[in-house]
C-alpha positions in Angstrom: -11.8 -14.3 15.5 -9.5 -16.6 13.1 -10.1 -16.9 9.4 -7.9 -20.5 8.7 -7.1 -22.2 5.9 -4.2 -24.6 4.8 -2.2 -24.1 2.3 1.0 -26.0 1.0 4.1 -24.1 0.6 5.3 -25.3 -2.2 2.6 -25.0 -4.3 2.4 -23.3 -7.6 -1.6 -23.4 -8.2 -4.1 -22.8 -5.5 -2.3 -21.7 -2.5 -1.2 -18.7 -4.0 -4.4 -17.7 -4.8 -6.2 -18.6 -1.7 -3.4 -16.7 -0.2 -4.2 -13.8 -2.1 -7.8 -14.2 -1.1 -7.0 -14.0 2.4 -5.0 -10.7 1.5 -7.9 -9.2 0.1 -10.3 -10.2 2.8 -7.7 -8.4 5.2 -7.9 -5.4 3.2 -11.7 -5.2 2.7 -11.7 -6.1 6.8 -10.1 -2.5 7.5 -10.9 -0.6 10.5 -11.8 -4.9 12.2 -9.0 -6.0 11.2 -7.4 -5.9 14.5 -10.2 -8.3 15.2 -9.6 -10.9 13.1 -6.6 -13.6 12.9 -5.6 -14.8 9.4 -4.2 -18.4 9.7 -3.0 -20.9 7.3 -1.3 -24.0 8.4 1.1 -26.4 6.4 -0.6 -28.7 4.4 2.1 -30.4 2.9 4.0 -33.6 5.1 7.5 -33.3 3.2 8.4 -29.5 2.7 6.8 -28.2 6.0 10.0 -26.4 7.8 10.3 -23.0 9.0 11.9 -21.8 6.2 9.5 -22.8 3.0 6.3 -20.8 5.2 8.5 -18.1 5.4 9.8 -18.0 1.4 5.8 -18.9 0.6 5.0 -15.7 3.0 7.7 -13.5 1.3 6.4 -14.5 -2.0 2.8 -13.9 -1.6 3.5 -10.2 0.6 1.9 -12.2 3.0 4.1 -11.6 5.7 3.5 -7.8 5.4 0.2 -8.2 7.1 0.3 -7.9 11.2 -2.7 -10.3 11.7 -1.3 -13.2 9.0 0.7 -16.7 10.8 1.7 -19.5 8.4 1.6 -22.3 11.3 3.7 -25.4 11.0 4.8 -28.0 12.8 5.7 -32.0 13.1 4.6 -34.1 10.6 2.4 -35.7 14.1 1.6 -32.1 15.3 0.4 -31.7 11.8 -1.3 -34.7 10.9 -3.6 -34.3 14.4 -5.2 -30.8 13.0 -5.7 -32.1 9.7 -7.6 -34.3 11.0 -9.6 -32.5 13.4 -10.7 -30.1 10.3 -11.4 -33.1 8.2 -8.1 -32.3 5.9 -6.7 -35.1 3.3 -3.5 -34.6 2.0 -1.9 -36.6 -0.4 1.0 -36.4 -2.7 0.9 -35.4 -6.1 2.7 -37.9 -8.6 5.7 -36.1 -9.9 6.2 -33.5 -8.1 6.5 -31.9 -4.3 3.4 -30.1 -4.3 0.7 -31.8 -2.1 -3.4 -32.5 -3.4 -5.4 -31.2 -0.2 -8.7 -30.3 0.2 -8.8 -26.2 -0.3 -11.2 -24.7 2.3 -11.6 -21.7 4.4 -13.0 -22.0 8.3 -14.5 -18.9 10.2 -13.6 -19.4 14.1 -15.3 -17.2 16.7 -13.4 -16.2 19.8 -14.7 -19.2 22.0 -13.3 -20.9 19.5 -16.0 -22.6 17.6 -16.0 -23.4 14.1 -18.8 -21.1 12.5 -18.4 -20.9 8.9 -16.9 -23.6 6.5 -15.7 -22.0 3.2 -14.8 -24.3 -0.4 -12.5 -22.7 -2.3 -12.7 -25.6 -4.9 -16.1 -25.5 -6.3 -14.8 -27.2 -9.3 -14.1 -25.7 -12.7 -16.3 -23.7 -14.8 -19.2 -23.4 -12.0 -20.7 -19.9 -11.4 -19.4 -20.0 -7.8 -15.2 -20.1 -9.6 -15.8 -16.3 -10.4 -16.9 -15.3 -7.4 -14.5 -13.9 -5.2 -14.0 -15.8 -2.0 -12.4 -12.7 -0.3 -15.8 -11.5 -0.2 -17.4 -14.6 1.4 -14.6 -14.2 4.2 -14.9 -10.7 4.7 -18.6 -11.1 4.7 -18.4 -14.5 7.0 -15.8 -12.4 9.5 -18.6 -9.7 9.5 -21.2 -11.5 10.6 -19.5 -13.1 13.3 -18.2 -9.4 14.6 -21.5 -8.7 15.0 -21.6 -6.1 12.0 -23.9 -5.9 9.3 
């Protein structure tokens, strides 16, 4: 199973937190974590080498986690799977950092698409304090078959 999100790698709000999220889901995942994929791909068109996934990674401890890829590619390569996950992606005036939509997707191992996950309900709603680890690990458990 993948748990897959997109995250920019030079940003300084969200994607550092949804990163965290994913860090937390991996550790309340456990004993099924060798189950479950964690995968963010580069939402950003302009700083999307190797090397800024891999200084976002270090910075976040993500890249201490066995089951965690930052995927990147061409800006074609990367533009195709924003689309096909209904991504928009645009940049920010005055800055590097990139406004894309911040969700979560729950994959199964056929590869189907089971759960969609917002991470931006919008400010001061009930559903910003909730944690959104939770809703993955609990979205992941369903779809292991565990209860």
């Amino acid at each position: 199973m993948v748990l897959l999100t997109f995250l920019d790698p030079v940003c300084t709000s969200d994607c550092p937190l949804i990163a965290q999220e994913f860090r937390q889901a991996d550790q309340l995942l456990a004993g099924q974590r060798r189950q479950v994929e964690l995968v963010a791909v580069v939402a950003n068109p302009v700083y999307n080498t190797l090397s800024y996934t891999q200084a976002f990674d270090r910075q976040e401890r993500m890249n201490t986690l066995p089951n965690w890829d930052y995927l990147t590619g061409s800006v074609a390569q990367l533009q195709k799977v924003w689309r096909q996950y209904g991504i928009a992606a645009q940049i920010l005036p005055a800055g590097g950092m990139i406004g894309h939509s911040d969700v979560a997707y729950v994959i199964d191992r056929s590869g189907r698409t089971r759960t969609e996950l917002n991470f931006d309900p919008g400010p001061g709603t009930t559903s910003s304090q909730a944690s959104f680890a939770s809703e993955l690990f609990t979205a992941a458990q369903q779809n292991l078959g565990v209860s």
